[in-house]
N, C-alpha and C positions, 0 to 999 in steps of 0.2 A: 504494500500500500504506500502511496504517496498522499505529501498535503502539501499544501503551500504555507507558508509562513512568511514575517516580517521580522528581522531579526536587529533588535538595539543593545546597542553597546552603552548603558549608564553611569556616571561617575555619581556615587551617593558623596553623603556627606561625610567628610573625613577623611575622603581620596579612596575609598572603598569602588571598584568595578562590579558590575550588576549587567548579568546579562539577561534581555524580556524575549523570549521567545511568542510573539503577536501571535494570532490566526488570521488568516489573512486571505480570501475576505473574512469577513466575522460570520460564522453559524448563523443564516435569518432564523432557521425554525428548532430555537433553542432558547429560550426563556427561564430566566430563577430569579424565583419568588420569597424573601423573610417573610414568613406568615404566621410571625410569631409565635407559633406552637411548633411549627415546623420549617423547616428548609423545603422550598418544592420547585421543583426544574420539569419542564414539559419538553420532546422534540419529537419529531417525526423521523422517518427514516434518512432522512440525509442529515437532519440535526445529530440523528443517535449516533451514526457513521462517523461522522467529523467528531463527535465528543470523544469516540473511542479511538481512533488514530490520534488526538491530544494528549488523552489521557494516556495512550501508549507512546508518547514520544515521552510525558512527563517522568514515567517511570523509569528512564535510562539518561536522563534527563538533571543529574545532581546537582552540576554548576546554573541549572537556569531555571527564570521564572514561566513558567506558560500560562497564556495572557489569554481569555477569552472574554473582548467585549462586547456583550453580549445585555446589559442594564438596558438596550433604548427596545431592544424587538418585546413586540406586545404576547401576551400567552392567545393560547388558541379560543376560542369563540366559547361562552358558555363556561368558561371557570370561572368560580365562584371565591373569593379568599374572605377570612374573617379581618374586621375593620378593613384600614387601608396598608396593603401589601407591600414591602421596599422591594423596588428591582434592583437587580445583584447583577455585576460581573464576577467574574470566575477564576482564579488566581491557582495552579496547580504546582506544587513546591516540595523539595525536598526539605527534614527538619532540620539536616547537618548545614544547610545555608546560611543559620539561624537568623532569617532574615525581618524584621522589624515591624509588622504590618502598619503600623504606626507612622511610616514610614512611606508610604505605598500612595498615596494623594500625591504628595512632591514628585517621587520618581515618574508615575504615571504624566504628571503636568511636563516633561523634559525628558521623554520619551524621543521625541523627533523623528523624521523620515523614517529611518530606519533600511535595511537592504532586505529584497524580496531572497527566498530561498525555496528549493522543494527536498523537503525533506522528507524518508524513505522509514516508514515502520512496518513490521511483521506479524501475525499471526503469535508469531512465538513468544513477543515481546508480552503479550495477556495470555496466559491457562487457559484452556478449557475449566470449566468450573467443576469436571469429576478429578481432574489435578491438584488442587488446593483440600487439603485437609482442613476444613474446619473445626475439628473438636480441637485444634490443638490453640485457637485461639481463644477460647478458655481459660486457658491456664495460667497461671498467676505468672510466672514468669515470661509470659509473653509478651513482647512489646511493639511488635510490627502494626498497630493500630495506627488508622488516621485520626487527625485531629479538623478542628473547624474552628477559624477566625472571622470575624466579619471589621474591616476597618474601611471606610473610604468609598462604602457603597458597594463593598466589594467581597464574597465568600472565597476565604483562601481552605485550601485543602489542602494540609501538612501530610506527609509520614516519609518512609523510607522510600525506596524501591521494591522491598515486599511485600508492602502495605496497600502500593500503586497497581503492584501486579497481580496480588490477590485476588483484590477487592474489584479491579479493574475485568477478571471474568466473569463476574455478575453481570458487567456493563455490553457483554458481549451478547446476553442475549436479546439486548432494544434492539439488535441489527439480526440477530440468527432466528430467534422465536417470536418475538413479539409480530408483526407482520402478518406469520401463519396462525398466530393465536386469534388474533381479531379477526380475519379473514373465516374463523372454525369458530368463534364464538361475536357473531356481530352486536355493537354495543357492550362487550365486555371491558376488560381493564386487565394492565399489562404493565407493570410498573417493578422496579429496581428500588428499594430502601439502603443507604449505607449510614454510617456510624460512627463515632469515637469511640471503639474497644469494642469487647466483646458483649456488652451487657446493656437493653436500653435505657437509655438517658433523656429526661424529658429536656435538660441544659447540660454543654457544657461547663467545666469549673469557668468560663469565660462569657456566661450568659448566653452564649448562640444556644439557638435550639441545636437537639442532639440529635435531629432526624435528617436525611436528606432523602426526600422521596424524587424519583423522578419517574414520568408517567409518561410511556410512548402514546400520541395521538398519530391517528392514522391519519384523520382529514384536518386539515389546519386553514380554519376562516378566520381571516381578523376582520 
């Protein structure tokens, strides 16, 4: 698989290098929603597509930010959120970056052109989801969990590499099952949950909700 990408080179403050891996053009039919009880992301089959070639560059991906903005596109026709919803851009990151989100306003504002690139991910880079052992994230000594920040308007998605490529075969089946499910069950529902750890959490220790639901729609009216 290929994507296309916009690649910035940032000097933070301190004389610190920051590299933003953009998407480029940005996902239209890819939408995230704060819904304060929850995290909720909507996309359709090429939204799901492009999330998962991101989310699989992200994974291999140590020294850099991946950028999905993604705040201006509207959700699909008929979702409903409680009070009024924050639209989210999408910030995918390794934890060893330990990078600032606090942080992430300024860098975003001094971003600039940047250089186009097509960059090349695999199949192999995400599991099959009978590959990942789940019982063993469970266990106490486990740490390959993602985490969730939201600063700047913006949900960032912390963890390793393991954590990216675990969690990242769930996200494979919006592009492999979801399609043939609604197609075999019309007006059904077809949706991916992920998580900080193993165990659910209505909050983060950081106040973000602890859910991130994302719901493939088949037909996308705005």
């Amino acid at each position: 698989m290929s994507t296309r990408v916009r690649i910035h080179q940032v000097r933070q403050a301190g004389g610190a290098g920051l590299r933003v891996v953009r998407a480029e053009p940005a996902p239209v039919r890819l939408a995230l929603r704060d819904d304060r009880h929850w995290l909720s992301m909507y996309a359709d089959r090429e939204g799901a597509g492009r999330l998962v070639e991101l989310w699989a560059l992200a994974a291999r991906s140590a020294h850099s930010l991946v950028y999905l903005p993604i705040r201006a596109n509207p959700v699909p026709e008929g979702v409903v959120g409680e009070g009024e919803p924050v639209a989210l851009d999408l910030v995918l990151l390794h934890h060893s970056l330990q990078f600032p989100t606090a942080s992430w306003k300024d860098v975003r504002g001094r971003l600039g052109a940047g250089k186009p690139q097509t960059v090349s991910t695999s199949e192999g880079d995400l599991p099959d989801g009978t590959d990942v052992d789940h019982e063993r994230w469970r266990h106490q000594e486990y740490r390959d969990h993602l985490d969730f920040h939201v600063a700047a308007h913006t949900l960032f998605v912390v963890g390793s590499a393991t954590a990216f490529r675990e969690q990242g075969a769930a996200l494979r089946g919006l592009v492999e099952e979801a399609p043939s499910h609604l197609h075999d069950h019309p007006g059904g529902h077809y949706c991916v949950e992920l998580g900080p750890g193993p165990w659910p959490h209505t909050r983060t220790r950081r106040h973000v909700p602890g859910h991130l639901h994302i719901q493939y729609a088949d037909t996308w009216r705005v």
